[in-house]
C-alpha positions as CSV (number, residue, x, y, z in Angstrom):
1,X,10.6,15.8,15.3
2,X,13.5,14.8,13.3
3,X,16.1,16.5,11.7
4,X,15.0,17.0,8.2
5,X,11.5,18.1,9.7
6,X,13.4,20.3,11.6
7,X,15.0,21.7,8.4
8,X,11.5,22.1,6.2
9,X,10.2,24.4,9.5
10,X,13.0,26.6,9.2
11,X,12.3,26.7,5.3
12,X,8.6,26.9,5.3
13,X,8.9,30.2,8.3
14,X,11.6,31.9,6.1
15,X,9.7,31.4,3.5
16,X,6.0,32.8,5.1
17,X,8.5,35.8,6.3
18,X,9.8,36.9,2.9
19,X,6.5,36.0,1.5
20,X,4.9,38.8,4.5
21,X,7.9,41.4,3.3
22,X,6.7,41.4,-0.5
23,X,3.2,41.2,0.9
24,X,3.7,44.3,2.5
25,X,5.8,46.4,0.2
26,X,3.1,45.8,-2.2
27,X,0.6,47.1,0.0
28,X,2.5,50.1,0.7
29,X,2.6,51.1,-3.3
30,X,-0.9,50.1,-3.7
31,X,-2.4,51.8,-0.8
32,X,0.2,54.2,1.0
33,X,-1.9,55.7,2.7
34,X,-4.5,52.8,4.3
35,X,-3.8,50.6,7.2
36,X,-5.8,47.9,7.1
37,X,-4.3,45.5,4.3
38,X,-1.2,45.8,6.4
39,X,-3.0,44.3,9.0
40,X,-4.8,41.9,7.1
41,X,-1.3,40.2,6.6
42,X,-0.4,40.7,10.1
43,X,-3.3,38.6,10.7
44,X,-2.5,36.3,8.4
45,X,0.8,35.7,9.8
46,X,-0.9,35.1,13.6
47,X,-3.8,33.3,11.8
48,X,-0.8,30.6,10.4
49,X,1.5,30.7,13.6
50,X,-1.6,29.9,15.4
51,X,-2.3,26.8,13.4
52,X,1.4,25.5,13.3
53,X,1.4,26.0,17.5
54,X,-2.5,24.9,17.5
55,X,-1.8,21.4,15.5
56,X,1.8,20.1,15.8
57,X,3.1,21.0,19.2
58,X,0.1,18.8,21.0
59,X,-1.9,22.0,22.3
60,X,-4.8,21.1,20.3
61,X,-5.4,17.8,22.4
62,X,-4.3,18.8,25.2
63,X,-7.0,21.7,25.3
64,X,-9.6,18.8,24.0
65,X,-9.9,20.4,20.2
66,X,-11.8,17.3,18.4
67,X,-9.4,16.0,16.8
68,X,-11.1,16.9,13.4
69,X,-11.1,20.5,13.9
70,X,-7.0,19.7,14.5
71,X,-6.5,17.2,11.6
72,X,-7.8,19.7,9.1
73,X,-6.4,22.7,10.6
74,X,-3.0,21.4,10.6
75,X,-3.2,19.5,7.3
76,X,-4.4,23.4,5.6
77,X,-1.7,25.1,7.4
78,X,1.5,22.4,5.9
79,X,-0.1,22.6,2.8
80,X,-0.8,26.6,2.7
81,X,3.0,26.7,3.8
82,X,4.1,23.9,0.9
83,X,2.4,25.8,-1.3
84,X,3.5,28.9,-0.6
85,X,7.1,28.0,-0.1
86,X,7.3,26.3,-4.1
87,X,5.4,30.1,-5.0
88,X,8.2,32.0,-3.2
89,X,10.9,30.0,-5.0
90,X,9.5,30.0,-8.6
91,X,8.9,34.1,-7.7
92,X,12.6,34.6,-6.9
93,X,13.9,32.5,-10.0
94,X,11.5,34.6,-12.6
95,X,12.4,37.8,-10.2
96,X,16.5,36.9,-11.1
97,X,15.5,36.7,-14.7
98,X,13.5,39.3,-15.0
99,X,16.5,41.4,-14.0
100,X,19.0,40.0,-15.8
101,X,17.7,40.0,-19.3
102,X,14.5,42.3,-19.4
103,X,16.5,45.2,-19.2
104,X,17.9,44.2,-22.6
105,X,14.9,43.3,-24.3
106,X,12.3,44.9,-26.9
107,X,9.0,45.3,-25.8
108,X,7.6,42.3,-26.9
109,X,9.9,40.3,-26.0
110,X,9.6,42.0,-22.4
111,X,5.9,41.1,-22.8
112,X,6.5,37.5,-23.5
113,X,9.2,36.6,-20.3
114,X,6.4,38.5,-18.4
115,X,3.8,36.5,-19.7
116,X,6.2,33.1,-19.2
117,X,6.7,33.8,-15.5
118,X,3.3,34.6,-14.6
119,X,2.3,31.1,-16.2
120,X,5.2,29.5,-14.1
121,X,4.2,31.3,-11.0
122,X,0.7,29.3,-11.8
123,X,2.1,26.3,-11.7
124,X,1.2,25.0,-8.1
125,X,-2.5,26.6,-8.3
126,X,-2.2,24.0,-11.8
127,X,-1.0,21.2,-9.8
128,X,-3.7,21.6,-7.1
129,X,-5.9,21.3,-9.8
130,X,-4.3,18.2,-10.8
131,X,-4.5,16.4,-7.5
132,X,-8.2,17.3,-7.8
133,X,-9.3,16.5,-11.0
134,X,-7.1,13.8,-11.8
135,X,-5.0,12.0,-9.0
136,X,-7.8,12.4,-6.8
137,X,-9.4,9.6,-8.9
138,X,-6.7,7.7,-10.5
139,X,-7.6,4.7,-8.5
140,X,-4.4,2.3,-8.5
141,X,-4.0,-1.4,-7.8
142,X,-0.8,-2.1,-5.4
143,X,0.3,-5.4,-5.1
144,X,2.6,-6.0,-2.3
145,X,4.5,-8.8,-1.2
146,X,4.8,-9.1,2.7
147,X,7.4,-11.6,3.7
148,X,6.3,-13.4,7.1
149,X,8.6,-15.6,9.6
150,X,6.8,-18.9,11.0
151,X,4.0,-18.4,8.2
152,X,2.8,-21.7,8.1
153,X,2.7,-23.3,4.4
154,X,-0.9,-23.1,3.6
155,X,-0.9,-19.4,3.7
156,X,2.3,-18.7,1.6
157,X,0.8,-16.8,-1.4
158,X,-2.8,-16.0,0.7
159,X,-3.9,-12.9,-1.1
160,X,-5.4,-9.7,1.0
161,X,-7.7,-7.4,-0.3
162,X,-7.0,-4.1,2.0
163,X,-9.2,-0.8,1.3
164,X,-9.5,1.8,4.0
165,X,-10.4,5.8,4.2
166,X,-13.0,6.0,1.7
167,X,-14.7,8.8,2.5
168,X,-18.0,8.6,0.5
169,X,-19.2,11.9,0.8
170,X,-19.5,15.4,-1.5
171,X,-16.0,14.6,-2.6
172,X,-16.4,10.6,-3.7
173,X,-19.7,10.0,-5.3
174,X,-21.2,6.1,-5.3
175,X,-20.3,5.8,-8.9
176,X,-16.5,6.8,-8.0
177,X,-16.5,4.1,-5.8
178,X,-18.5,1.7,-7.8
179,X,-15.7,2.0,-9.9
180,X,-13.3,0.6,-6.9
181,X,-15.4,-1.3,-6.5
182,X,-15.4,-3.1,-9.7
183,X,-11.8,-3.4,-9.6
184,X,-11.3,-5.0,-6.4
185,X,-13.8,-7.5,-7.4
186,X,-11.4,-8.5,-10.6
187,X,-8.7,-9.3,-8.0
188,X,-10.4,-12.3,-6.3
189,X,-8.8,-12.2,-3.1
190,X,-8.6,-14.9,-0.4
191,X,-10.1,-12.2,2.1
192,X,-11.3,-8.8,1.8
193,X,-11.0,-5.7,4.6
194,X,-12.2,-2.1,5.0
195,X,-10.1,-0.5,7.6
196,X,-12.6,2.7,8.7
197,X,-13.9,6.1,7.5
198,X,-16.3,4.5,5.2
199,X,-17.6,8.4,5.1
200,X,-16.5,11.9,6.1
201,X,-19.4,12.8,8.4
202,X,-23.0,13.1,9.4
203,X,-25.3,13.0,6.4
204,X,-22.8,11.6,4.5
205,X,-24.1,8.1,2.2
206,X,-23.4,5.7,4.7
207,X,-26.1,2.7,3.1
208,X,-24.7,3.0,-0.7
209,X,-20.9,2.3,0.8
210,X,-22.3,-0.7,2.7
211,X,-24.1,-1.4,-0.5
212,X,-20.9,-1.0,-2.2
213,X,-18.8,-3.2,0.1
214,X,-21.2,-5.5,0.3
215,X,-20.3,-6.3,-3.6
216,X,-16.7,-7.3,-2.6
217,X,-15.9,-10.7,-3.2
218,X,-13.2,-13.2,-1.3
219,X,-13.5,-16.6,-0.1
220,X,-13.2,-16.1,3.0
221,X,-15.9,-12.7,3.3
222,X,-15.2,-9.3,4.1
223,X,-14.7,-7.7,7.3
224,X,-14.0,-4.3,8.7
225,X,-12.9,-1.8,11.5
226,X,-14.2,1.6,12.6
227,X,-12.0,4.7,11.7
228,X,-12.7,7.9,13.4
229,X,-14.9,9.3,11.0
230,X,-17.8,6.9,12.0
231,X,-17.0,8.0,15.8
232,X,-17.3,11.2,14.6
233,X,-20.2,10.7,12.6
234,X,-21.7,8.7,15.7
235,X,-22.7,6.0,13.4
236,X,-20.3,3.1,14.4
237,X,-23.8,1.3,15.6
238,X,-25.7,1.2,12.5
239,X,-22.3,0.6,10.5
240,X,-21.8,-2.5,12.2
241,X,-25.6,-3.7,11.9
242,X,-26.1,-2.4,8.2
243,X,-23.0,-3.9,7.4
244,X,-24.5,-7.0,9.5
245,X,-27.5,-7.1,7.2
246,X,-25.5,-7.1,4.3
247,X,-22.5,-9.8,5.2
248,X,-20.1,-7.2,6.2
249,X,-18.5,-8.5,9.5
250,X,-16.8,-4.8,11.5
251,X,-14.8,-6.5,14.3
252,X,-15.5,-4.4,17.4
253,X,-13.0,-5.6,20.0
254,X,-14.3,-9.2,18.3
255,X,-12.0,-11.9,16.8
256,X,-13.0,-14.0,14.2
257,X,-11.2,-17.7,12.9
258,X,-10.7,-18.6,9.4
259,X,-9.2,-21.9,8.2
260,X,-7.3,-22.3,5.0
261,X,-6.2,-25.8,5.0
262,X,-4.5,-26.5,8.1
263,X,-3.5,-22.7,9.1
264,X,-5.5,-20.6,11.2
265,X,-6.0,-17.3,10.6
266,X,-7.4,-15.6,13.7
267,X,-8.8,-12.1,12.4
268,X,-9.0,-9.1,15.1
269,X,-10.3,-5.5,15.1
270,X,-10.4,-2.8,17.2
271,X,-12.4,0.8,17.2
272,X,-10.5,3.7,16.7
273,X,-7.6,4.0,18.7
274,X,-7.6,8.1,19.4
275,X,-4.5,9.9,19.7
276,X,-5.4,11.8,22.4
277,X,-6.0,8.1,24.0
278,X,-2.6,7.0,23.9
279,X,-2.3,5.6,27.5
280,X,-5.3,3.2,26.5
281,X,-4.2,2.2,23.5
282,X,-5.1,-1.5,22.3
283,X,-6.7,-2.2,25.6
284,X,-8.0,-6.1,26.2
285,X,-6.6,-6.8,22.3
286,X,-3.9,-9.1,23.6
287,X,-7.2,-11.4,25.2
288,X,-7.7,-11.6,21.2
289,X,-4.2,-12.9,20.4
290,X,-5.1,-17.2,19.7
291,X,-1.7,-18.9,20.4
292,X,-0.8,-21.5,17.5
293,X,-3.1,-18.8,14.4
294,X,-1.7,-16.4,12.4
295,X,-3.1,-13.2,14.0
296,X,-4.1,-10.1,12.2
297,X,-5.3,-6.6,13.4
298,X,-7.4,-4.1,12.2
299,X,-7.2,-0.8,13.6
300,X,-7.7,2.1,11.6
301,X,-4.6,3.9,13.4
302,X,-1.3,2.5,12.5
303,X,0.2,4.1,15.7
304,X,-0.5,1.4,17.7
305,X,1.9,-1.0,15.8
306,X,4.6,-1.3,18.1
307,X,1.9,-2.2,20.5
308,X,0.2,-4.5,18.4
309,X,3.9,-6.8,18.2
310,X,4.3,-6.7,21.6
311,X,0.9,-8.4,21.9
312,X,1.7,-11.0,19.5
313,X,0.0,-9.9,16.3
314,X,2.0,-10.5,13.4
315,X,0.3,-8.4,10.7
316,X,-1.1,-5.0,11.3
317,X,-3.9,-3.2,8.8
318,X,-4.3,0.5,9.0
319,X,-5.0,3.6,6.8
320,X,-6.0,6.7,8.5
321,X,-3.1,8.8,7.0
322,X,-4.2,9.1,3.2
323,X,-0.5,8.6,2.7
324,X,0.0,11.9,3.3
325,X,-2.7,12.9,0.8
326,X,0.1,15.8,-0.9
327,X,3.1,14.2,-0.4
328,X,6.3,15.9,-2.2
329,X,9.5,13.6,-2.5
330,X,12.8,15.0,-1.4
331,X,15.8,13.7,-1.1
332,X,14.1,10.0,-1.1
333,X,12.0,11.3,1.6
334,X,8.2,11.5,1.7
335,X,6.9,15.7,2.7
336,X,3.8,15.8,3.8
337,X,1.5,16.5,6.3
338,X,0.9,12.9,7.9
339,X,5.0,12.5,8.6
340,X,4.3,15.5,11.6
341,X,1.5,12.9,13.4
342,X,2.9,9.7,13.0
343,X,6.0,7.3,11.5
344,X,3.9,5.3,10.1
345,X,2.8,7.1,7.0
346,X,2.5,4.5,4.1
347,X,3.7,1.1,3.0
348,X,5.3,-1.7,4.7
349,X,7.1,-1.5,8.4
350,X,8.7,-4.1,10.8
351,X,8.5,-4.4,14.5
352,X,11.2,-8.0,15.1
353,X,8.8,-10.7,13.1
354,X,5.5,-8.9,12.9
355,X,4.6,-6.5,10.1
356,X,1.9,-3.4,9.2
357,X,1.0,-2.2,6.2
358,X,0.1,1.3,6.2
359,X,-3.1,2.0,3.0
360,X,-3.2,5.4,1.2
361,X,-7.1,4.7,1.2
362,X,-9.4,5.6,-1.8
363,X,-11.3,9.3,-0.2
364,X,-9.6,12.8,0.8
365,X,-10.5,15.1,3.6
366,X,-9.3,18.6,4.3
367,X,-9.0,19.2,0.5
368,X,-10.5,17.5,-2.2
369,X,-7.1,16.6,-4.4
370,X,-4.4,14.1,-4.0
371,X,-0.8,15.0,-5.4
372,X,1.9,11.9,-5.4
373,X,0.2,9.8,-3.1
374,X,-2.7,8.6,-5.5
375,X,-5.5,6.5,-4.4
376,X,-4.5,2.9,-3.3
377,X,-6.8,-0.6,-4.1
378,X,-4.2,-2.6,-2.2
379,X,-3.1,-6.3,-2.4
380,X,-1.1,-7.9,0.5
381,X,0.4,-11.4,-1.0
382,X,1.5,-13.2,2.3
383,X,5.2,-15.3,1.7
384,X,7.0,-17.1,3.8
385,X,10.2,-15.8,4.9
């Protein structure tokens, strides 16, 4: 954990602790003389402690939780405690007001800087509703230049069409992604790929995403990786045979060569790479690597970068991380729940001459909202260095 991490811990726990004293003082002039909402917040407290210890200290994998269960424990707990921690502080700025000038103020006026703070105290349910309503479908086209060493000439300017985490489930109907559809389409890429978690889980529309993919267009066709959710879902088979049927190519430990003029492109992908896997991490994908191509990776977990360079891949694909999903920015920095799994978060990282690009993705999961890390259509324009 790094320092400023170490820093927002100490915030959000002060903060969950004054927010248990009020908590509990209000419950004492409410209901002197009854116990149990006192405990109610005292399980509330273990309820959240348990989560933080559960999800970010490695106890969850190390007991075997499936890593679902973990992801979306941990991702509600950082977001209950963001949450909570922007409440505490608007309360104590309307509380210093309050105090200052109600004292001196008619009625009415009394009334109205009530009124005012309870709207301001609102403001982070408002912004949930936001992320939900709005962000969570303000699909955005990012164009991204990735500057390459030894890229031969005939791939300076190549243009990558890169989609990942789209989750097609109760949360992102077919039409939503229709509509991402439609816009990728516009871009005309040189090659198209789908990085995993076409869906959230079993049930979920698996055919009308293939059907949907299926409508990408690049010259060179469209490819893909598995991302947990398909493990999950136990329908990496049939994604990889629908998608078969309907000119999707998933790469399962398979590498694939594409000429554009005299470069070589040598296209790889991997299954999901678990964390609780770590020791096995990219295992037989440097038997992939084709001396003299360009080689590219798909893997839907951008932890195995590092790795990845030391086999000899110079350009990583990943999403897995939503970008964080609700991301606050402080202090140039990027708060969110993702930064406590992994470094590799969103955007562009080097490893020496190779590169990843790390997708925000199109779906949510956990929560249905996105807040400042909006839904990503990306473009990865190749240049030579």
């Amino acid at each position: 954990m790094n320092p400023l991490d170490r820093i927002l811990s100490v915030i959000f726990f002060f903060a969950q602790w004054r927010i248990t004293v009020l908590w509990l003082r209000m419950a004492r002039r409410r209901w002197p003389a009854r116990v149990a909402p006192r405990r109610a917040i005292y399980v509330i407290d273990v309820v959240l402690a348990g989560g933080v210890i559960f999800s970010y200290t490695g106890l969850a994998y190390r007991l075997e939780v499936p890593e679902p269960v973990a992801a979306v424990m941990g991702g509600a707990v950082l977001c209950y405690l963001m949450a909570a921690t922007a409440v505490l502080a608007l309360h104590t700025v309307v509380d210093a007001v309050r105090k200052r000038w109600a004292a001196d103020l008619d009625p009415g006026r009394r009334r109205v800087l009530n009124a005012a703070g309870s709207a301001l105290m609102a403001t982070p349910l408002a912004v949930l509703g936001y992320g939900a309503l709005i962000q969570r479908t303000d699909f955005r086209v990012r164009e991204i230049d990735v500057p390459l060493p030894g890229l031969p000439q005939d791939l300076d300017g190549f243009r990558l069409l890169h989609l990942s985490d789209i989750h097609l489930s109760a949360f992102l109907s077919e039409a939503e992604l229709a509509r991402v559809i439609d816009a990728a389409r516009e871009l005309r890429p040189h090659l198209a790929v789908m990085t995993g978690d076409l869906i959230s889980g079993p049930g979920d529309p698996l055919d009308a995403g293939i059907r949907q993919l299926a409508r990408l267009q690049s010259d060179a066709g469209i490819f893909g990786c598995m991302g947990n959710h398909e493990r999950y879902a136990k329908a990496e088979l049939y994604t990889a045979q629908a998608g078969a049927r309907a000119g999707i190519q998933f790469l399962r430990s398979q590498s694939r060569q594409l000429r554009f003029g005299t470069a070589v492109i040598n296209l790889a992908g991997v299954d999901y790479q678990s964390l609780t896997e770590k020791r096995s991490y990219l295992r037989g994908a440097e038997r992939m690597v084709a001396p003299g191509a360009f080689n590219i990776l798909l893997s839907h977990n951008p932890d195995v970068f590092p790795l990845a360079a030391q086999q000899g891949y110079n350009l990583l694909l990943a999403g897995h991380t939503h970008g964080g999903q609700v991301t606050i920015e402080i202090l140039q920095q990027g708060i969110n729940p993702a930064r406590f799994f992994t470094p590799f978060v969103h955007g562009l990282y080097r490893s020496g001459a190779a590169a990843a690009y790390v997708t925000r993705g199109i779906g949510t999961i956990g929560i249905p909202a996105r807040i400042g890390a909006p839904p990503e259509i990306s473009v990865l324009r190749l240049r030579k260095a």
